[in-house]
C-alpha positions in Angstrom: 0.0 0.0 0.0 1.5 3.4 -1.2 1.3 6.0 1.3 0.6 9.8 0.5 1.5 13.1 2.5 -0.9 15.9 3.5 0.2 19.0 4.3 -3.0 20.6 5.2 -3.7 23.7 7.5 -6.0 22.8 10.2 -8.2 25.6 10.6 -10.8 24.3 9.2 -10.4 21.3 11.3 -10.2 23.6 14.9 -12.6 26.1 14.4 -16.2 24.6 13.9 -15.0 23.0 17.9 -14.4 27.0 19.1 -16.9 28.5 16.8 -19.7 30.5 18.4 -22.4 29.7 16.0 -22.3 27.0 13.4 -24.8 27.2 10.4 -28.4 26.8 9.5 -27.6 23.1 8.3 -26.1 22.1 11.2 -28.9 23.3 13.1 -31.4 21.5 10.5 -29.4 18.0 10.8 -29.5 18.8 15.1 -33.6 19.3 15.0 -34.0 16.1 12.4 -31.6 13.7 15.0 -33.6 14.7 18.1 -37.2 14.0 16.0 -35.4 10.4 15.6 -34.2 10.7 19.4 -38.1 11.1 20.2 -39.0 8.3 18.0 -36.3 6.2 19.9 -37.6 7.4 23.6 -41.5 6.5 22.5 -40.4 3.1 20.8 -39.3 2.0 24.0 -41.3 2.5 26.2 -43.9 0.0 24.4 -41.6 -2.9 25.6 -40.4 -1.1 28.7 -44.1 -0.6 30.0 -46.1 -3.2 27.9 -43.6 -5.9 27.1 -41.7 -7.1 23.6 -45.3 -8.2 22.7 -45.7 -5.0 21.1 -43.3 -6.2 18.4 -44.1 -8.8 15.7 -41.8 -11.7 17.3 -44.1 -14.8 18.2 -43.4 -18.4 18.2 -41.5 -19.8 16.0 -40.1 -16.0 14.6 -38.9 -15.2 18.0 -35.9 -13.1 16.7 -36.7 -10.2 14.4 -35.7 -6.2 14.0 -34.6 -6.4 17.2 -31.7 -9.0 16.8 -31.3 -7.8 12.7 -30.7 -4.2 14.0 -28.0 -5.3 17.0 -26.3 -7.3 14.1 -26.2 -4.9 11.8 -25.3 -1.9 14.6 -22.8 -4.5 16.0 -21.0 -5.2 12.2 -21.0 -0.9 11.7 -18.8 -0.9 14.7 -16.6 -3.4 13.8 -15.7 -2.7 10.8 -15.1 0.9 11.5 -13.2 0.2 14.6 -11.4 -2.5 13.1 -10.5 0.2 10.3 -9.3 2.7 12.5 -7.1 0.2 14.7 -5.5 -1.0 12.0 -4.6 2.3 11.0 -3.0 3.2 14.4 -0.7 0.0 14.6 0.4 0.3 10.8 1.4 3.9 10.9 -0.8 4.6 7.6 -1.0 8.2 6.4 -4.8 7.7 6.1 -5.1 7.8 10.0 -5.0 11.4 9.6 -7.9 12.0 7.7 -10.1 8.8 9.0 -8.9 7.4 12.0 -10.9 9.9 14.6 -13.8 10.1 12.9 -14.1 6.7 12.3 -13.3 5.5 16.1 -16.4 7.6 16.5 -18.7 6.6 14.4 -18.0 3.0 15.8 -18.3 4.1 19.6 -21.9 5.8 18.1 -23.0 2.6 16.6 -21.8 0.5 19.7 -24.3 3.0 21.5 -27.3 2.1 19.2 -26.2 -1.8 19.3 -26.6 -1.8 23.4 -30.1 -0.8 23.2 -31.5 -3.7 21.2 -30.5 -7.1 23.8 -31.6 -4.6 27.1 -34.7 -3.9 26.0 -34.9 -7.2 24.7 -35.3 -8.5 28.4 -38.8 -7.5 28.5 -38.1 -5.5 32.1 -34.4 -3.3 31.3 -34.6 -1.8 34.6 -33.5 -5.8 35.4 -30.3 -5.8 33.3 -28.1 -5.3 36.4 -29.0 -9.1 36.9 -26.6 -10.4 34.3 -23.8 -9.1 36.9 -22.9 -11.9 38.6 -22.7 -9.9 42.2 -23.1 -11.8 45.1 -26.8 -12.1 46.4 -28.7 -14.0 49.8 -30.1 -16.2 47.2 -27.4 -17.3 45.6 -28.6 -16.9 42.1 -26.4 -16.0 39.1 -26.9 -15.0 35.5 -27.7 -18.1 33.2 -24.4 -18.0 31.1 -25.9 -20.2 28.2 -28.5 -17.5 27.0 -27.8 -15.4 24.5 -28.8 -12.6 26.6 -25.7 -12.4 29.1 -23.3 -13.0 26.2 -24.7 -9.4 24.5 -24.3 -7.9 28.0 -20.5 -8.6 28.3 -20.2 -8.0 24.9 -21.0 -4.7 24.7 -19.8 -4.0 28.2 -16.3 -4.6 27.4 -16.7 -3.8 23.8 -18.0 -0.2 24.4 -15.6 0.4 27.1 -12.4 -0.8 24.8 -13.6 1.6 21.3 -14.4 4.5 24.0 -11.0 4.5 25.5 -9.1 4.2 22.0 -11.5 7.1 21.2 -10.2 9.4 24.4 -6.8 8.4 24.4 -6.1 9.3 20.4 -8.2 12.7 21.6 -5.7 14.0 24.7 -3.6 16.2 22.8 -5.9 17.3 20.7 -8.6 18.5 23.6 -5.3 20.1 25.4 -4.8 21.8 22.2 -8.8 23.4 22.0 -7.4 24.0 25.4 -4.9 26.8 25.0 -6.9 28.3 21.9 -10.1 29.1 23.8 -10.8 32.0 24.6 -13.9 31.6 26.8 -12.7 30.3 30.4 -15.7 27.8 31.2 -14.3 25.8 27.7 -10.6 26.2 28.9 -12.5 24.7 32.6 -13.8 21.9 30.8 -11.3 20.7 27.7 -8.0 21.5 30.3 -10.5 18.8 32.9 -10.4 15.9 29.6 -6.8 17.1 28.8 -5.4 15.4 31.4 -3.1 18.3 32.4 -1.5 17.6 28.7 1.8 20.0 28.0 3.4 18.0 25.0 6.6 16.8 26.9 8.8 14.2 25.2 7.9 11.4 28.2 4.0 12.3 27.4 4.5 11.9 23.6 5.8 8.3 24.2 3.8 7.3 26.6 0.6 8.4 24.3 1.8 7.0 21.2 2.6 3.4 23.5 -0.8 3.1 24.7 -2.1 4.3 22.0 -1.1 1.4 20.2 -1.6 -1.1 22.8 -5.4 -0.1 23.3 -5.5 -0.4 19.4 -4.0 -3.9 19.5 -6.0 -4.8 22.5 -9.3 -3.8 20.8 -8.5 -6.1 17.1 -9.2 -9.4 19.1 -12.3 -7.9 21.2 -13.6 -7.0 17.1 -13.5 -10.3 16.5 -15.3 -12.0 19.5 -17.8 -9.1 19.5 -19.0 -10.1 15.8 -18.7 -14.0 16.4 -20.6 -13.6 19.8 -23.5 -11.9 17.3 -23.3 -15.0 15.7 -23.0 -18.1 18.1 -26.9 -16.7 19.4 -27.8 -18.4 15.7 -24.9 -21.1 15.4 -25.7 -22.2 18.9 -29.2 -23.3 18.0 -30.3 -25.9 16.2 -32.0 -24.2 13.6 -30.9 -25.8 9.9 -28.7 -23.2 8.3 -28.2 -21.5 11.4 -26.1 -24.5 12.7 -22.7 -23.5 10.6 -19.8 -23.0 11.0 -19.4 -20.5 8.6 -21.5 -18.3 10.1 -19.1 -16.3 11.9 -17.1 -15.3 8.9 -19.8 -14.5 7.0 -21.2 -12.1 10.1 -17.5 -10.9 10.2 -17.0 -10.3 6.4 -20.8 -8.7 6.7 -19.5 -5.8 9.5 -16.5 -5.1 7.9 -18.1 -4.2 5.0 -21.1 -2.4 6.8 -18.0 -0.6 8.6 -16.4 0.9 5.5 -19.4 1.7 3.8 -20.6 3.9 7.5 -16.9 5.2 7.0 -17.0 6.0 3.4 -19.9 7.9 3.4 -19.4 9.8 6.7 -15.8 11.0 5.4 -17.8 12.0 1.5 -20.9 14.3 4.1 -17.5 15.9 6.2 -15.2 16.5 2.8 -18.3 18.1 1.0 -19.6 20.4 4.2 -17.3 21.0 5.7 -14.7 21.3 3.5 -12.0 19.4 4.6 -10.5 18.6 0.9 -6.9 19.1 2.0 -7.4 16.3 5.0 -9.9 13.9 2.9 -8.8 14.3 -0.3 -9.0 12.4 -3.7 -6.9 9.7 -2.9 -8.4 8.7 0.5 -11.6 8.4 -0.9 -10.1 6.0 -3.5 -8.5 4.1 -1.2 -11.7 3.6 0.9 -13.8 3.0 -2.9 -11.2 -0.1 -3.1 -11.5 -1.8 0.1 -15.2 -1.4 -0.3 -15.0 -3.3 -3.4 -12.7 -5.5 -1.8 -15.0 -6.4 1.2 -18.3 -6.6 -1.4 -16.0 -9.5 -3.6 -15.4 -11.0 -0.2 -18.5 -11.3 0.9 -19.8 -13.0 -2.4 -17.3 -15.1 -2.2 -18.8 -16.3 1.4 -22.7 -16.2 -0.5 -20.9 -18.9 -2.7 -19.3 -20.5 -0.4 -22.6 -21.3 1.7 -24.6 -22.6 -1.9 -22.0 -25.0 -2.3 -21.5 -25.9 1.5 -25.3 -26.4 1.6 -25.3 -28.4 -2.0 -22.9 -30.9 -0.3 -24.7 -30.5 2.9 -27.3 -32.8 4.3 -30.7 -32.4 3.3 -32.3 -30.1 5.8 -29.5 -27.6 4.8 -29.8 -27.9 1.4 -34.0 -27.4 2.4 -33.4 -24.4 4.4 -31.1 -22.5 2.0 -33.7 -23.1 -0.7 -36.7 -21.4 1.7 -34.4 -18.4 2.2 -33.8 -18.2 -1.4 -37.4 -19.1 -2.6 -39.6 -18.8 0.3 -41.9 -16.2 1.2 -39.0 -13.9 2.9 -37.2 -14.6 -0.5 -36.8 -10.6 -1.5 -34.6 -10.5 1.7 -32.1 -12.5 0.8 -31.9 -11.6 -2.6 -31.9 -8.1 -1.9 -29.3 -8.4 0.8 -27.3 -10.3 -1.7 -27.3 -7.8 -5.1 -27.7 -4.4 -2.8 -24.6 -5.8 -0.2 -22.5 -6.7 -3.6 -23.5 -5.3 -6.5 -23.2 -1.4 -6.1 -19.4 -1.3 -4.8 -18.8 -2.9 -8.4 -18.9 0.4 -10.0 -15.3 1.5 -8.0 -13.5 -1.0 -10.3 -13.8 2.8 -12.2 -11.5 5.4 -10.7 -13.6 8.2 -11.9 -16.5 6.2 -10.4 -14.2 6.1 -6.8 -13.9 9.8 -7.1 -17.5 10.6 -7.3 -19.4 12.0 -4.3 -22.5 10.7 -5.7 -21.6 7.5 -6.6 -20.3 6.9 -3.1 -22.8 8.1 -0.8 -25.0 6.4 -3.2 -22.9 2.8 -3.1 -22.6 2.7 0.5 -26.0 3.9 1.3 -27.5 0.7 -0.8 -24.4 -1.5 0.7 -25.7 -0.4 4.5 -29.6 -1.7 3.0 -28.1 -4.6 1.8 -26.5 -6.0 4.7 -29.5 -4.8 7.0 -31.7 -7.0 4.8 -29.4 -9.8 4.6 -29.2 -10.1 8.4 -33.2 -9.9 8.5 -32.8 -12.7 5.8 -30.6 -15.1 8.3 -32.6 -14.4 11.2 -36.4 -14.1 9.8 -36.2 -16.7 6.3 -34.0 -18.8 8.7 -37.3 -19.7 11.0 -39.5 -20.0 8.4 -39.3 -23.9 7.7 -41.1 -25.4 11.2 -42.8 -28.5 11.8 -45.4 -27.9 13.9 -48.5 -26.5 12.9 -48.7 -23.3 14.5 -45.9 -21.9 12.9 -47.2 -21.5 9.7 -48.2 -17.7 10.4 -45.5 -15.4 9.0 -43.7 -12.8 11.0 -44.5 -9.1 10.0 -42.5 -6.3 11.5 -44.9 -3.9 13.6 -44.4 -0.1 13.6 -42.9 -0.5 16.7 -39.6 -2.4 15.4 -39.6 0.1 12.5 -39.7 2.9 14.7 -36.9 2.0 17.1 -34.8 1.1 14.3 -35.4 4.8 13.0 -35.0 6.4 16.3 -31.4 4.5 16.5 -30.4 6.3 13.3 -31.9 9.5 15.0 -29.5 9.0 17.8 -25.8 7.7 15.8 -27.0 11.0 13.8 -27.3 13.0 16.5 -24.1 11.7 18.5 -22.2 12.4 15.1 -23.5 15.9 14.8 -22.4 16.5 18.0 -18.6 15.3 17.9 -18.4 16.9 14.9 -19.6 20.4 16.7 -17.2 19.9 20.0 -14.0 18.0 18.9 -11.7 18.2 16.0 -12.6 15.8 13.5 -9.4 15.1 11.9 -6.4 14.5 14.3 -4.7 17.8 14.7 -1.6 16.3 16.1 -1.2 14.0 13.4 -2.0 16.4 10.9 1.0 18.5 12.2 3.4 15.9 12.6 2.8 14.9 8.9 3.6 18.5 8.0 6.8 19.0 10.0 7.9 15.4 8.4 7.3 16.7 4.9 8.9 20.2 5.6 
């Protein structure tokens, strides 16, 4: 991989954080994300107050948006995360331009994912139970349910992607520090600076535990998107009961990741006009490994027709219900809108093009979304027992906590992007002195 040099200026990078007013559109995006952040709030309280009975699961579809939107929430941060550590531990010029923002946009999305399994208890206010504390009773959590796997999950998961966040932030909050002019900001970045001044011994110690939180977070990646899995390989549900599974959830996120990444970094370049930090050639780079991760991913679609074509009969039934059955425009939707679209960056001009990225990663991010609604919905479809001949239908309910969650990463983005420096200012500075 060829590395490239910026040599930006990074005011444009430092003063939306110190800027007194920010713009009508800003404002617009803000009043849009707390709509969705009162969609999210009324959403839950139907399975809060009422129970998850207000959603369309019922025997045998008991999974549905709920456990599709934690996948597909889960995969975004992965593959972002995964992105940005890799970008830290390699030394990569891209880190400049992507690595913060995309840390964030994975810490957002690890937000959105936690939602989904606590209210999926039925009583959140409970969750505290999967802790195993010591009680009178002697009772602990049930460590073969799904459930208490999520919990840890995103317990450790969250906590791992927020300190990477933070710790790649210190100088860069001590340096909002010194610029500020208003003394409740200097109060309040000087408190998250850490009492930063820049010394040699601080530099090293940074850029050590920078690194070692990046390479402690790769494995945790993995685990987190596997663990999404083993709640469908651990049944035993045909086609569920793979061992491919977890790749395929792992190629899935990494590919949800970039495509989050991609176009978050097109919306930033084109508003706030940060062409000399995102320029041409990152958005090229980030155009190939979507195409990359989309040929990856097909080759896992194929992978599973011949495995099943091989495969006993109940898997070869149960891949021909998903593919034929009445959920059938799932998984074929999933499959060409997941694959398909990244196609066009075997073009350069195409990987240059604003439109055809946002467009490309916005149908990628439907595609996988459907194709996890494929696994876990089509994947029930084929019972034995009579009652289960009813279909599952998603209830406004699901729909609407799935939109609030988009009202919230929105929001969370807006935000970061109003507060803290986008693009690394330290970074961006070293790479200038080292070209100079």
């Amino acid at each position: 991989m060829i590395e490239h040099v910026h040599n930006p200026p990074i005011d444009h990078v430092i003063d939306p954080p110190l800027a007194e007013r920010f713009g009508r559109s800003w404002w617009a995006g803000i009043g849009l994300s707390l709509l969705g952040v009162l969609l999210l709030l009324y959403s839950l309280g139907g399975p809060a107050f009422t129970g998850i009975g207000v959603w369309g699961t019922t025997i045998p579809y008991v999974w549905g948006f709920d456990l599709a939107s934690y996948a597909w929430w889960i995969g975004i941060a992965n593959g972002a995360a995964l992105f940005a550590a890799i970008l830290v531990l390699i030394g990569n010029s891209l880190r400049t331009a992507i690595n913060r923002f995309a840390i964030g946009l994975a810490f957002g999305a690890a937000i959105c994912a936690a939602i989904f399994p606590v209210f999926h208890l039925g009583r959140p206010w409970l969750a505290y139970w999967m802790i195993p504390y010591p009680t009178a009773q002697g009772l602990w959590p049930q460590f073969r349910s799904p459930l208490t796997w999520d919990f840890w999950n995103i317990l450790i998961y969250v906590t791992v992607i927020a300190l990477l966040w933070y710790v790649g932030l210190i100088p860069d909050l001590a340096t909002l520090r010194d610029r500020a002019t208003k003394r409740r900001r200097q109060l309040l970045y000087g408190l998250f600076a850490l009492g930063w001044r820049g010394s040699a011994r601080q530099w090293a110690l940074h850029q050590r535990a920078h690194r070692i939180v990046a390479l402690t977070l790769i494995p945790l990646l993995f685990v987190a998107q596997t663990i999404v899995s083993f709640e469908t390989v651990g049944s035993l549900v045909p086609a569920w009961h793979e061992t491919r599974e977890p790749l395929h959830y792992v190629a899935s996120g990494f590919l949800s990741g970039l495509a989050m990444v991609l176009l978050i970094a097109l919306l930033l370049r084109t508003r706030l006009g940060l062409h000399h930090h995102i320029d041409e050639r990152d958005i090229d780079l980030l155009g190939r490994l979507l195409l990359a991760s989309a040929l990856i991913l097909a080759y896992l679609h194929a992978a599973g027709w011949f495995t099943a074509w091989l495969g006993e009969e109940g898997l070869r039934a149960a891949l021909w219900t998903r593919m034929t059955g009445s959920y059938w425009p799932f998984y074929w939707s999933g499959l060409v809108l997941a694959v398909l679209p990244p196609q066009l960056f075997w073009w350069r001009r195409l990987r240059g093009s604003t439109i055809a990225g946002v467009a490309a990663a916005l149908l990628v991010l439907a595609g996988i979304y459907l194709d996890h609604l494929s696994i876990i919905v089509a994947g029930l479809q084929r019972g034995h027992l009579a009652t289960s001949a009813a279909l599952y239908s998603p209830t406004l309910a699901e729909a609407s906590l799935l939109a609030g969650t988009i009202g919230l990463f929105a929001l969370m983005v807006l935000l970061s992007v109003r507060r803290l420096p986008i693009v690394s200012l330290y970074e961006t500075r070293a790479e200038g002195l080292g070209k100079s």
